[in-house]
Legacy VTK file of the C-alpha trace (Angstrom):
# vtk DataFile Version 3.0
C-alpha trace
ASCII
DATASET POLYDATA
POINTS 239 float
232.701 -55.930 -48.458
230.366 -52.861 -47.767
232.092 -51.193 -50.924
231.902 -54.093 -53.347
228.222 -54.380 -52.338
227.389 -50.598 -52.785
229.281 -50.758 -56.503
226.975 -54.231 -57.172
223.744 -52.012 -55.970
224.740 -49.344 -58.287
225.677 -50.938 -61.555
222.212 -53.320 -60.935
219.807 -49.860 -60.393
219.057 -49.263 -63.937
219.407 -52.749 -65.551
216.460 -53.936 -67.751
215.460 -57.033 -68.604
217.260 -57.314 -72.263
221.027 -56.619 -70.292
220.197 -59.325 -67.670
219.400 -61.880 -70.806
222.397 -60.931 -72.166
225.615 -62.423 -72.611
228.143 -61.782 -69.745
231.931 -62.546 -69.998
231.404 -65.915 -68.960
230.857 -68.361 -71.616
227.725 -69.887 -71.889
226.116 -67.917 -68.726
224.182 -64.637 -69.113
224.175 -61.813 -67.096
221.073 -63.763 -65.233
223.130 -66.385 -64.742
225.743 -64.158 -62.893
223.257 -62.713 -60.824
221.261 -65.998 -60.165
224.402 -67.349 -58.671
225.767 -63.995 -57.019
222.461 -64.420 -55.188
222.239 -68.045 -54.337
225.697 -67.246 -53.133
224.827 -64.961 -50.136
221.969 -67.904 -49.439
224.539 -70.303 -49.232
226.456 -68.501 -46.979
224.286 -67.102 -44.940
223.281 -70.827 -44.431
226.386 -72.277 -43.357
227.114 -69.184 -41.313
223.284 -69.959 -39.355
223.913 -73.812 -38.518
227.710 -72.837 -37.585
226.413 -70.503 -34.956
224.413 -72.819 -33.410
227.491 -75.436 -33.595
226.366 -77.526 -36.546
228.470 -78.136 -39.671
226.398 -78.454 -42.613
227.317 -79.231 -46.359
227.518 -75.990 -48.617
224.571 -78.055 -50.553
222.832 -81.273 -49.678
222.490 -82.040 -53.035
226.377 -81.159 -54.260
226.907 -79.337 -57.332
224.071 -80.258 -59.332
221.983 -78.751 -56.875
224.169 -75.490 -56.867
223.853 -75.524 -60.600
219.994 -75.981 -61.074
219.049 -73.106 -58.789
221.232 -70.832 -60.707
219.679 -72.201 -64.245
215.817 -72.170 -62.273
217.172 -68.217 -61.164
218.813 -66.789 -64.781
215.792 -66.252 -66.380
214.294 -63.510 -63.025
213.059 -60.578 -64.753
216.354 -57.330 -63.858
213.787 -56.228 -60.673
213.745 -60.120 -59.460
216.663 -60.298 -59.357
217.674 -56.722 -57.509
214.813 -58.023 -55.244
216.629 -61.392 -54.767
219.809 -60.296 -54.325
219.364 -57.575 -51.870
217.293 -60.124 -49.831
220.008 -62.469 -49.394
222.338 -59.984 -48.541
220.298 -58.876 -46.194
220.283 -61.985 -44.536
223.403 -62.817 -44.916
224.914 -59.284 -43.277
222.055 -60.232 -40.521
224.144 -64.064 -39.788
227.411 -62.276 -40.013
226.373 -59.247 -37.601
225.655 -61.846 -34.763
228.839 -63.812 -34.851
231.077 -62.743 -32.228
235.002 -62.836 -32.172
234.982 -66.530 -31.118
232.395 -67.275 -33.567
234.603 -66.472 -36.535
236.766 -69.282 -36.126
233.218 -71.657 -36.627
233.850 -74.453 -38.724
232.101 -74.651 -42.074
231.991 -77.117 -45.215
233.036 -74.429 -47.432
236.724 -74.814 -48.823
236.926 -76.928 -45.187
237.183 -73.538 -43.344
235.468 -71.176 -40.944
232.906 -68.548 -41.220
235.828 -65.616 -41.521
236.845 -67.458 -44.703
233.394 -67.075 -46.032
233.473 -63.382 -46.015
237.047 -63.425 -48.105
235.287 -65.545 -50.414
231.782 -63.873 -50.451
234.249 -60.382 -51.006
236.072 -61.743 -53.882
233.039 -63.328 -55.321
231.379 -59.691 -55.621
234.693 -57.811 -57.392
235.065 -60.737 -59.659
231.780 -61.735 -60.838
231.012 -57.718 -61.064
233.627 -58.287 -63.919
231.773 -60.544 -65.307
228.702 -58.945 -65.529
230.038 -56.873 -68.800
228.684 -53.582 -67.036
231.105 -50.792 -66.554
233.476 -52.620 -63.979
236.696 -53.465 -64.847
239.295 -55.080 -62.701
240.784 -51.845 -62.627
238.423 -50.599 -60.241
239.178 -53.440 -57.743
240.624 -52.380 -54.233
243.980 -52.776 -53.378
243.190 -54.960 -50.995
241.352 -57.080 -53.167
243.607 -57.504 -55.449
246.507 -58.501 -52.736
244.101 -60.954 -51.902
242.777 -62.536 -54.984
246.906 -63.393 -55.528
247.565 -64.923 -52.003
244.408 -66.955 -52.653
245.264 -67.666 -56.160
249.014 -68.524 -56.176
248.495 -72.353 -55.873
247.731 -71.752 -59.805
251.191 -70.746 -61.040
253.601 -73.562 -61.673
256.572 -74.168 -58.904
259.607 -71.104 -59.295
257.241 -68.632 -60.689
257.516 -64.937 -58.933
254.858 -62.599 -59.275
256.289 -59.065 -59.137
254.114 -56.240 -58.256
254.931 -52.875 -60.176
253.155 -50.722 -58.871
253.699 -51.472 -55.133
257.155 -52.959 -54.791
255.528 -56.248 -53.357
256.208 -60.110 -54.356
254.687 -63.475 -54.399
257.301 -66.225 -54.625
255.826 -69.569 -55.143
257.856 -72.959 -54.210
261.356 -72.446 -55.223
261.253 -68.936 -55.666
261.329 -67.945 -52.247
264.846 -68.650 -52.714
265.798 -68.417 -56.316
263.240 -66.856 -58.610
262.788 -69.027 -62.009
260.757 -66.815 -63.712
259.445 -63.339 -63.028
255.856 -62.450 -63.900
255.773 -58.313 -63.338
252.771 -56.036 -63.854
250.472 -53.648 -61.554
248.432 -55.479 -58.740
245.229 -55.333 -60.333
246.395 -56.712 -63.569
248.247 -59.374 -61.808
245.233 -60.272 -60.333
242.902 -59.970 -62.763
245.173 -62.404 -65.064
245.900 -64.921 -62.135
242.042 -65.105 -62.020
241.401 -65.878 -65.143
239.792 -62.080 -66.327
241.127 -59.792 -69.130
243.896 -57.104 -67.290
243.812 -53.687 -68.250
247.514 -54.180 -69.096
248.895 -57.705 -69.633
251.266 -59.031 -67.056
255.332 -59.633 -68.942
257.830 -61.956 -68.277
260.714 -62.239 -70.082
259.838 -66.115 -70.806
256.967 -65.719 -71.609
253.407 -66.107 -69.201
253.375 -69.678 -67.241
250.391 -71.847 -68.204
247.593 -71.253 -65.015
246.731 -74.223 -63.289
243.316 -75.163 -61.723
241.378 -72.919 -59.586
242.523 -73.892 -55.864
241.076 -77.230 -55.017
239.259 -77.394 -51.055
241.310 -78.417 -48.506
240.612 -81.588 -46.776
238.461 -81.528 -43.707
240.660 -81.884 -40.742
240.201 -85.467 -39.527
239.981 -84.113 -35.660
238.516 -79.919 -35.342
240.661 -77.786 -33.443
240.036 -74.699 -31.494
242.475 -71.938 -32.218
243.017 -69.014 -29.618
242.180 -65.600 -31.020
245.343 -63.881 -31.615
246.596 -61.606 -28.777
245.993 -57.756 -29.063
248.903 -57.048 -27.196
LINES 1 240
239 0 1 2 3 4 5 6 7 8 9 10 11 12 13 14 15 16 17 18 19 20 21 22 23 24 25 26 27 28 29 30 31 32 33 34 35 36 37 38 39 40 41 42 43 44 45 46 47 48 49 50 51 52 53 54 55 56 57 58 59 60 61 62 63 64 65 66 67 68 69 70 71 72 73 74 75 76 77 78 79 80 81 82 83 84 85 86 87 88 89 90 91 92 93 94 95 96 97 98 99 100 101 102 103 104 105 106 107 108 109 110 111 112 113 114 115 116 117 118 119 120 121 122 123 124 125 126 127 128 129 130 131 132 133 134 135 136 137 138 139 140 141 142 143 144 145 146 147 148 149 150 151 152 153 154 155 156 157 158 159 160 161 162 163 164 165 166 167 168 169 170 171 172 173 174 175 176 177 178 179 180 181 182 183 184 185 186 187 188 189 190 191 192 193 194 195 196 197 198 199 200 201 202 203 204 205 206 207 208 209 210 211 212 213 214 215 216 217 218 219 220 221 222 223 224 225 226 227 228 229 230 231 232 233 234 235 236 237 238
């Protein structure tokens, strides 16, 4: 998280205010747009991460998605030092709610994707890498971590159809989905970081292959249902 955040700081330093009008790679949003919701992001967290500490489950938004999507069209238009100032005061805050949680407090339950508040730092990590992407500045998926890109597949695999296998080149590492565990259907091979970038809908540096061709992606994971009765799991055991 630390590192995605640093590389965000860094490509944002010398932006001006033409690049932040600009188009990014997502269609129809600008580079403001990006930024406006980077931003509004780490606010959103930062929120649910606040009311969960003090034992209160609140909705991501009280006024659903058309409330997440008119702060980010009221925020696009920031001038590029509004919305450095913006961002870095958000994540400010937002390191500032995390720092306070301790071990038990992870496992907090939050509206977001029906999970806790140590599933809001996956998401807030893979929200950085990706959208940095978008921003059309410099960052490619290439220069995503590892880690990251591990990740974004285990998160992402719901969006490959039933007996696909992804096969990672570059690290000897698979993700079999359904049927596949068992008996691969179709193989999907390339480096991590392509892989991912692919499976997440972003241009690879090098297209994944598969000898069938590349499966059709499905939707972006749906949000699990809330659990019907909240349970308290134990911490897992150091020894």
């Amino acid at each position: 998280m630390a590192e995605a955040q640093r590389v965000l700081r860094g490509v944002l330093a010398e932006v001006d205010d033409e690049q932040v009008r600009a188009p990014s790679l997502l269609p129809g949003w600008s580079r403001g747009h990006v930024l406006a919701h980077l931003t509004d992001n780490a606010r959103m967290f930062a929120r649910l991460a606040e009311h969960a500490l003090r034992g209160e489950r609140v909705p991501a938004y009280d006024g659903g998605q058309a409330e997440r999507d008119a702060i980010i069209e009221d925020s696009a238009g920031r001038t590029a030092a509004e919305h450095r100032a913006a961002l870095a005061e958000h994540t400010e805050a937002l390191m500032s709610v995390w720092s306070r949680a301790t071990a038990e407090d992870w496992e907090r339950p939050v509206s977001f994707r029906n999970a806790d508040i140590a599933a809001t730092v996956f998401a807030r990590w893979r929200e950085v890498w990706i959208h940095l992407v978008d921003l059309d500045l410099g960052v490619s998926a290439a220069a995503w971590p590892e880690g990251l890109a591990g990740h974004a597949l285990d998160f992402l695999l719901s969006r490959l159809p039933d007996g696909t296998c992804l096969v990672a080149t570059d690290l000897d590492r698979r993700w079999p989905t359904g049927t596949a565990v068992s008996v691969p259907v179709r193989e999907v091979r390339g480096e991590v970081r392509d892989l991912a970038a692919w499976l997440a809908g972003r241009t690879p540096g090098a297209p994944p292959t598969s000898p069938d061709g590349l499966p059709e992606l499905g939707p972006w994971p749906p949000h699990p249902p809330h659990p019907p009765h909240p349970t308290t799991r134990r911490p897992a055991s150091s020894g």
